[in-house]
C-alpha positions in Angstrom: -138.4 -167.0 84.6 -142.2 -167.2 84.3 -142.7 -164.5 86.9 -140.1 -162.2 84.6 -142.5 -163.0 81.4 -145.7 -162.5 83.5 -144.1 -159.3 84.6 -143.3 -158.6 80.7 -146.9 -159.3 79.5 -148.2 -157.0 82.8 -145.8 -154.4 81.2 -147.1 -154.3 77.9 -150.4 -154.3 78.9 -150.0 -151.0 81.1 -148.1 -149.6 78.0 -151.1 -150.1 75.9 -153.5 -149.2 78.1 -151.6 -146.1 78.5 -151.1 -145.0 75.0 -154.9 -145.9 74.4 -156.1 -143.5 77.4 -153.2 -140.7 75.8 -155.0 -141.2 72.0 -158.2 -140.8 73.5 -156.9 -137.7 76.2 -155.4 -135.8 73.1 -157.5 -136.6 69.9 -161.1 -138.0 71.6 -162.4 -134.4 71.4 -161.6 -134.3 67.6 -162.3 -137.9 66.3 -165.0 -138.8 69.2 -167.0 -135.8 67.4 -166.5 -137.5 64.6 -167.2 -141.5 65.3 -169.8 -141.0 68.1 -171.4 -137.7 67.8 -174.0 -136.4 70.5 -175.7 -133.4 70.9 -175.2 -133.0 74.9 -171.9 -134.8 75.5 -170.9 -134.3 79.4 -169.9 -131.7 80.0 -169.5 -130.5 76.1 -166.9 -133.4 75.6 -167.1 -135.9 73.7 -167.6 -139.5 75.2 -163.9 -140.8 73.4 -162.8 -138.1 75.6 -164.2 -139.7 78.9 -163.3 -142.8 77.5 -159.8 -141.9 78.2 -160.7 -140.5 81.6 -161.9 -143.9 82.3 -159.0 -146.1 80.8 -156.7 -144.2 83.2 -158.9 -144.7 86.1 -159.1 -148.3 85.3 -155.1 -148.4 84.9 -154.3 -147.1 87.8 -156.7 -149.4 89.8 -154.7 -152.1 88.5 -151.6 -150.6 88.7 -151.0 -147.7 91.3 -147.5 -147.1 90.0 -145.7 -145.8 88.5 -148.5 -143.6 87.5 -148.8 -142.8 83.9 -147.5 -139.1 84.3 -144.4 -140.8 86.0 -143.8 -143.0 82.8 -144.0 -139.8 80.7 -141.4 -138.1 83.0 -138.7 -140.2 83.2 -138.9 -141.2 79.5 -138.5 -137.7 78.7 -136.2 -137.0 81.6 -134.2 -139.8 80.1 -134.0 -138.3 76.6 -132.7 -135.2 78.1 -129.8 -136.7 80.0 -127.9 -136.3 77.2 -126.1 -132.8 77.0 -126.2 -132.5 73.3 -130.0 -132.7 73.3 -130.6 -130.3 76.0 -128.4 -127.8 74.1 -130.8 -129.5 70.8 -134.1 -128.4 73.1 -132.8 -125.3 73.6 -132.4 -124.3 69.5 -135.3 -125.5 68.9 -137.5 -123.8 71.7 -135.3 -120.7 71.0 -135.6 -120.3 67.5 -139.2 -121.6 67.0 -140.3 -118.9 69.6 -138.1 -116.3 68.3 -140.2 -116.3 65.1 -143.4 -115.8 66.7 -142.3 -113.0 68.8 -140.9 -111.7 65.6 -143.7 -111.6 64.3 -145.7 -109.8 66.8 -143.5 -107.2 67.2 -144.0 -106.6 63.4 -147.6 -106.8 63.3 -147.8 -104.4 66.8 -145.2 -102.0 64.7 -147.5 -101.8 61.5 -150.7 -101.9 62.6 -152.0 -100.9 59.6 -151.4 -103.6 57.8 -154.2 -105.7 59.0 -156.8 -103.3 57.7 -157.4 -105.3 55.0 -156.4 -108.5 56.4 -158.2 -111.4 57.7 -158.7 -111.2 61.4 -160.1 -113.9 64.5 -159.6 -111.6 66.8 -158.7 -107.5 67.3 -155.8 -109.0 69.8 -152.3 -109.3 68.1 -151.5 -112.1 70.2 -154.5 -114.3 69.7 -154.6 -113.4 66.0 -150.7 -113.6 65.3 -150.9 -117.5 63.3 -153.5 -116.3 61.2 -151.6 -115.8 57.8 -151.2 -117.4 54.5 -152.0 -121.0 53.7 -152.7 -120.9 57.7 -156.5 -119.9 56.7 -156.8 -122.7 54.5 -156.0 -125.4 56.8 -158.5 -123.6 59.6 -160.8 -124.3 56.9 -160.6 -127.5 57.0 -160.3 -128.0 60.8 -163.2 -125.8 61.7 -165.5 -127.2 59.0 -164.4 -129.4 56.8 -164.2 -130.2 53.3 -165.8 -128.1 50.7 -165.6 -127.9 47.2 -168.3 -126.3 44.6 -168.1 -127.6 41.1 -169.3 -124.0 39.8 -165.9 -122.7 41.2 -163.5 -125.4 39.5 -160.5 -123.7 38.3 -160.8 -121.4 41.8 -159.2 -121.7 44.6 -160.5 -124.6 47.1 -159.5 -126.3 50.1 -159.4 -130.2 48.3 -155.6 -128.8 47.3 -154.4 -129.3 50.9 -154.1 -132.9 52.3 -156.4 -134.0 55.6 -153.6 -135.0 58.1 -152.3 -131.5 59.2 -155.5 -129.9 59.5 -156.7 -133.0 61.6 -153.7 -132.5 64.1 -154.8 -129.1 64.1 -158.1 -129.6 65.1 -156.8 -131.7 67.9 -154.5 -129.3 69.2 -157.5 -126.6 68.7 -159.6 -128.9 70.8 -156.9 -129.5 73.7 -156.7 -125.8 73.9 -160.3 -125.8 74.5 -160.9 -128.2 77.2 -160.3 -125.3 80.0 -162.5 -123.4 78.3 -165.5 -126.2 78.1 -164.4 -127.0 81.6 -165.0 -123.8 82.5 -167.9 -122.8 80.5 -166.4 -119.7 79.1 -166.5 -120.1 75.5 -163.8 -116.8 74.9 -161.3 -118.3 76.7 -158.2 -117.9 75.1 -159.6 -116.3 72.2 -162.8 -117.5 70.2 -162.9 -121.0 68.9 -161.3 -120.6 66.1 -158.2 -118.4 67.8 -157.5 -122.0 69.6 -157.5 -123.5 66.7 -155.3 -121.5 65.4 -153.0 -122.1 68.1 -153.5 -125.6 68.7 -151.9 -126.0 64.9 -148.7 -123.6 66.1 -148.5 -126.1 69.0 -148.7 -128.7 67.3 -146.5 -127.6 64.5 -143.4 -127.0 67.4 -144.2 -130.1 68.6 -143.8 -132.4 65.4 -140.6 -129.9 64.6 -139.3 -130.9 68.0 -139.6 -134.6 67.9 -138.9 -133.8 63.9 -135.3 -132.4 65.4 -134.8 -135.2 68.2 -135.2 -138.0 65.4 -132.8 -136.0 62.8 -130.1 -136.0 65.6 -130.8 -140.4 65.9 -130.5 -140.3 62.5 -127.0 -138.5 62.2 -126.0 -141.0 64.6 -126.4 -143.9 62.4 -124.6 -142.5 59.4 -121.3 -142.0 61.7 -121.9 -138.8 63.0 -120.9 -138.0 66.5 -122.9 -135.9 68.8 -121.5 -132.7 67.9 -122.0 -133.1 63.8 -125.5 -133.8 64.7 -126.1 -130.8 66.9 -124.5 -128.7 64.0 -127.0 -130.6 61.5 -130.0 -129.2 64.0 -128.4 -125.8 64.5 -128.5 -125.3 61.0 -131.6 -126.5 60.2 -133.6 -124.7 62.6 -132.2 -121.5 61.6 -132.4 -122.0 58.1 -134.4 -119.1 56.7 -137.2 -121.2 55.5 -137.7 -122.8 58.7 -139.8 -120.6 59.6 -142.8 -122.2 58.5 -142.0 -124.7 61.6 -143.2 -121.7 64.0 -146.7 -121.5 62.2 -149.7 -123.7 61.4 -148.2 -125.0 58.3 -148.0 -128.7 57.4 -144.1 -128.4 57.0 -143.9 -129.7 60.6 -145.6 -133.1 60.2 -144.2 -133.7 57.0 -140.8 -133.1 58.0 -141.5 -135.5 60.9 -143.1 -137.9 58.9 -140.0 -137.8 56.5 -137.2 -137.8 59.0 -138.9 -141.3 60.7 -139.9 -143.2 57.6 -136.0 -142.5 56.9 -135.4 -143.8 60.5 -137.8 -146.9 60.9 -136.3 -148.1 57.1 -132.6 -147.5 58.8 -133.5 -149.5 61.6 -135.9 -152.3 59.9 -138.8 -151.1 62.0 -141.7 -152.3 59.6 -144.7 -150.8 61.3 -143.0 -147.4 62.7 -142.5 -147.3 58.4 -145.6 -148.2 57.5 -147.4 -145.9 60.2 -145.2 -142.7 59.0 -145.6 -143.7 55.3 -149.2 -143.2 55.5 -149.0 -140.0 57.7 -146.7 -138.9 55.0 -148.5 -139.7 52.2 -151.8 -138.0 53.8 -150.0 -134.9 55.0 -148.0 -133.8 51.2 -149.0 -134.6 47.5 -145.7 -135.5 46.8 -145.2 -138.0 49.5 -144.5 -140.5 46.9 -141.3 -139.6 46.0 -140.4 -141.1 49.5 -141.6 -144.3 47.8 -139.2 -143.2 44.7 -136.3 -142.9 47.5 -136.7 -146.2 49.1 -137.3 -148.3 46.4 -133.6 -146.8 44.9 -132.0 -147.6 48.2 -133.6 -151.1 48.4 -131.9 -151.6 44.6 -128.9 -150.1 44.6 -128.6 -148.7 47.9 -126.5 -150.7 51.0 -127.8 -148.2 54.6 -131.3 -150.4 54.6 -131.2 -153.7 56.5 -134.0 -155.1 54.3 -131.5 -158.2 52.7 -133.9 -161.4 53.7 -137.3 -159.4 54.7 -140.2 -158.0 53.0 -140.8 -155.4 55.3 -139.5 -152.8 53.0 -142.4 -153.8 50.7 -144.8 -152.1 52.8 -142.9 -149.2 54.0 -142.1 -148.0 50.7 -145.9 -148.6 49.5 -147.3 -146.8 52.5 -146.8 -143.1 51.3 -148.9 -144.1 47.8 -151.2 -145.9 50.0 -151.9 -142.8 51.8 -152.0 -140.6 48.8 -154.6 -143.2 47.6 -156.9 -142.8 50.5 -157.2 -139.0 50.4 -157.6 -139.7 46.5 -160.4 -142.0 47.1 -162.1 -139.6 49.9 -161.8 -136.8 47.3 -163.6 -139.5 44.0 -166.1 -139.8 47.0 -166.8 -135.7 47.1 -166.3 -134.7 43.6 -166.4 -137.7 41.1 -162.6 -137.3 39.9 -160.0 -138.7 42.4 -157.2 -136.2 41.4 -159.5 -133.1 41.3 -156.9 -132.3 44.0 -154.6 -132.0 41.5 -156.4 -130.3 39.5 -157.1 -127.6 42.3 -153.6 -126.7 41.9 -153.7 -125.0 39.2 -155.7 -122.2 40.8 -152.1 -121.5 42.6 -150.7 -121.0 39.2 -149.5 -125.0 39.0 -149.1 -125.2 35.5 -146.6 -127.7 33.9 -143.8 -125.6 32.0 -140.5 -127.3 32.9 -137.9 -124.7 31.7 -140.7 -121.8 33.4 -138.7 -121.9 37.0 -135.4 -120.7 35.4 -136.8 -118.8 32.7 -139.8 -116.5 34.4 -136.5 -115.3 36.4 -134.5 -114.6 33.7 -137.3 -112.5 31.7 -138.5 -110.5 35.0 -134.4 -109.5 35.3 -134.5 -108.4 31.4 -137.9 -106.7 31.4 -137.5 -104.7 35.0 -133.6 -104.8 35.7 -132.0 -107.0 38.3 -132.3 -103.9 40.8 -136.1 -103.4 40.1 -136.7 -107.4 40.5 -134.8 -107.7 43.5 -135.8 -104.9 45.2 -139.6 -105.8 44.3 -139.6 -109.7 45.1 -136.3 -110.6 46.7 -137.2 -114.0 48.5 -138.6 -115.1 44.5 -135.0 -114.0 43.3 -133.2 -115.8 46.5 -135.3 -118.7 45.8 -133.1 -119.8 42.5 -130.0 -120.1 44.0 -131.0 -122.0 47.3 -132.2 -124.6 44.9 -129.5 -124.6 42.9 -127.3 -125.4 46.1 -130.1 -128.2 47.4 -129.6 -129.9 43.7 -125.7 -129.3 43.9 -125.9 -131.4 47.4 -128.4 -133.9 46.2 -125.6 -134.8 43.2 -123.3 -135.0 46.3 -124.6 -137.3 47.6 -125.6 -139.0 44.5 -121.6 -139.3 43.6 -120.9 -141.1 47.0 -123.9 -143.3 46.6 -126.1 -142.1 49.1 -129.5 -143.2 47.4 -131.4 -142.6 49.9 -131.1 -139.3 50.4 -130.1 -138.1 46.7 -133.5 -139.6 45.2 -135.0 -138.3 48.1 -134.2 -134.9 47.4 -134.2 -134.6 43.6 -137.8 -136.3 43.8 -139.6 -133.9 46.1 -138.2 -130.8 44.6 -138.8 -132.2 40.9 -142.6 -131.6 40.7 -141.9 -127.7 42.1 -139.5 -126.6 39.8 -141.5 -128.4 37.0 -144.2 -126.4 37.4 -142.8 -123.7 38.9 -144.1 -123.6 42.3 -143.9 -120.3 44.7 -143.2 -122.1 47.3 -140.6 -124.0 46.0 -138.0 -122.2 48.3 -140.4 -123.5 51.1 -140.0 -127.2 50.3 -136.5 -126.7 50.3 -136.9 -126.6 54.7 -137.9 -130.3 54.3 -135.0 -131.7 52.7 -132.8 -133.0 55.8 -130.1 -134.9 53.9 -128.5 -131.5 52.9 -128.2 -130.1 56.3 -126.5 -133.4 57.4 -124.0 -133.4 55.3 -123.5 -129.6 56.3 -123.6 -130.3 59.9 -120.7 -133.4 59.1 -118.4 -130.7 56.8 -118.7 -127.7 58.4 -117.0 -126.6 61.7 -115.3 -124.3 63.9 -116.0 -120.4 62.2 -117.5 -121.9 58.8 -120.1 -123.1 61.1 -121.0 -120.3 63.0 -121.0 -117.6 60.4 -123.3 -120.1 58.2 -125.7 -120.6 61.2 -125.7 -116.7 61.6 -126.6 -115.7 57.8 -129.2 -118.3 58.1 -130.7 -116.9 61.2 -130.5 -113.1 60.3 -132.4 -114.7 56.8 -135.0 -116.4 58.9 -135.6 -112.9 60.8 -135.9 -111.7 57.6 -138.5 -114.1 55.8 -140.4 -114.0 59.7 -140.8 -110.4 59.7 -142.2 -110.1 55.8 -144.2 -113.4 56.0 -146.6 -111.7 59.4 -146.4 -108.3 57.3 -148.5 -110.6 54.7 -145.1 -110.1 52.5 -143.6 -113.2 50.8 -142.2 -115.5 51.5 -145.8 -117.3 51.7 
């Protein structure tokens, strides 16, 4: 018995050492240039970096096996023993790839597009993510953030939270560690073509464990295997998923979203509290997860928080993390929601009738044929919010607090002020595509799966013609 505990502690202490030496591996090049800055690092990385190098030397001095990179292998190869995921892998690596070579094939068939468009680099490929809000978070990656109280009431990067662009940055730098390695500094593109990448990288990846998790989470609300793998199906071929494919925050915050939901399932207190905070530093409305939580915990029964306060900190942990950035931003500008404020150089105005009613005047002033044929995703956008407030009163009616709250909070502050990306925020909202993926089968199913995927070809081939949707 005492050799099975001394085996257990042994166990966990590989673990950690392992994760530790991963952290470092992945994110030392990023937060090591951060915490321990030095002009001449070895060889141009950082010493976190080598940190790592070291912890896995010393682990595997201790430990010979099974290596680290065996660990990683058979937990994954474990994950994928299941049929239903492998088929899950494959929509997910199909249709998040799909969109990117989607998109080059529309930016190599209109070249001329570009000419006034921001470029990295004269290569298609290398300059492909670079679209949209995309620019913004480089911003922030690359150098930080900057805001100029001459230009208040102007566009600035404060508006976007830190946690994406920092996961950016990370995947940028692991993209560049051949290339310091090497000492070619235009390997795969210039520096800021990797980091480019690094966020599309790290955007499929979140999306994929994102996807995995949604699938666990079907599980515990009675689905079988093949309701969740319709829920997936449908969700990565939803027309605004295409923003998964890109380096766009949608990715972690989706993730973030779909685990806090799992860890409060489950009664995991610190998985919750960990995600809370990523959530909460990844969207500006990551309190309404709070909103969602705290309804459950009152009137809800799916959360197994009867006789522990774990829920207490789980629900807290998105404001928490809203909080910090708030703080960091008091620190920089002397007004802790100038973040807020920021918005309104996007238009983010507070007119709560505005989202039905700009629609309904631009139909009366130009003609339904004349709006539609000039800004068809802004007309499409109404009625797929219509139908995510039609499921979210669903699920209100059976009692599903969770997810109702969940979804009439998020979308609340978009259609209050109007947002333009309101049809984007719709790609976050889960619940509904669960209880699509648990209704609809057989040729309801596939001809639903097939409108959404001919509508995310569609959004993917205007968004990389610098079109809307944006």
């Amino acid at each position: 018995m005492w050799l099975m505990k001394h085996d257990g502690r042994q166990g966990k202490v590989r673990s950690r050492l392992d994760l530790a030496a991963i952290v470092c591996l992945v994110a030392g090049d990023t937060a090591g240039g951060f915490l321990l800055p030095a002009s001449r690092p070895p060889l141009s990385l950082s010493f976190v970096f080598w940190a790592g190098v070291g912890l896995l030397v010393v682990r595997h001095a201790i430990w010979p096996t099974p290596t680290v990179f065996t660990v990683l292998w058979c937990g994954v190869r474990e994950r994928l023993c299941s049929p239903a995921l492998k088929r899950l892998l494959a929509v997910v690596v199909t249709t998040r790839l799909g969109v990117l070579a989607l998109g080059l094939i529309a930016s190599m068939a209109f070249p001329d597009v570009f000419s006034y468009s921001p470029r990295f680099s004269p290569h298609p490929v290398e300059n492909l993510p670079v679209r949209w809000d995309s620019l913004w978070y480089h911003s922030i990656a690359r150098q930080g953030y900057r805001w100029d109280p001459a230009q208040r009431g102007e566009q600035q990067n404060i508006a976007f939270f830190p946690a994406y662009p920092l996961l950016m940055r990370a995947g940028g730098d692991i993209v560049t560690v051949p290339a310091k390695l090497l000492r070619d500094p235009d390997l795969f593109g210039s520096g800021s073509v990797r980091v480019m990448w690094g966020g599309v990288l790290a955007s499929i990846a979140c999306f994929t464990v994102a996807m995995w998790r949604l699938f666990r989470l079907a599980g515990l609300d009675g689905a079988d295997a093949s309701a969740g793998l319709r829920a997936c199906v449908l969700f990565a071929t939803y027309p605004f998923a295409l923003f998964f494919s890109v380096p766009y925050s949608e990715s972690l915050a989706l993730l973030a979203l779909v685990s806090v939901t799992l860890a409060w399932r489950e009664g995991h207190t610190a998985s919750g509290l960990l995600w809370g905070l990523v959530l909460g530093l990844t969207r500006p409305n990551g309190w309404t997860m709070a909103a969602a939580l705290l309804t459950d915990r009152l009137l809800g029964t799916s959360h197994p928080w009867k006789h522990r306060a774990g829920w207490i900190f789980i629900a807290a942990a998105p404001v928490a993390g809203t909080a910090m950035y708030s703080a960091y931003v008091h620190r920089l500008t002397g007004h802790a929601l100038e973040w807020a404020l920021a918005q309104r150089a996007w238009g983010a105005v507070v007119r709560p009738s505005w989202f039905v009613v700009r629609r309904w005047e631009r139909v009366q002033q130009e003609g339904f044929a004349t709006y539609l044929a000039r800004d068809p995703i802004d007309w499409l956008t109404l009625p797929i919010v219509i139908a995510m407030i039609t499921i979210a009163a669903w699920l209100a009616a059976q009692r599903q607090w969770l997810y109702a709250v969940l979804m009439l909070a998020y979308l609340a502050p978009a259609l209050v002020i109007d947002l333009p990306a309101a049809g984007r925020m719709t790609a976050l909202l889960f619940p509904a595509f669960l209880v699509l993926g648990g209704r609809l089968r057989g040729a309801p199913f596939v001809a639903l799966a097939a409108i959404f995927a001919v509508g995310q070809a569609w959004f993917a081939w205007r968004f990389f013609l610098w079109t809307t949707p944006y």
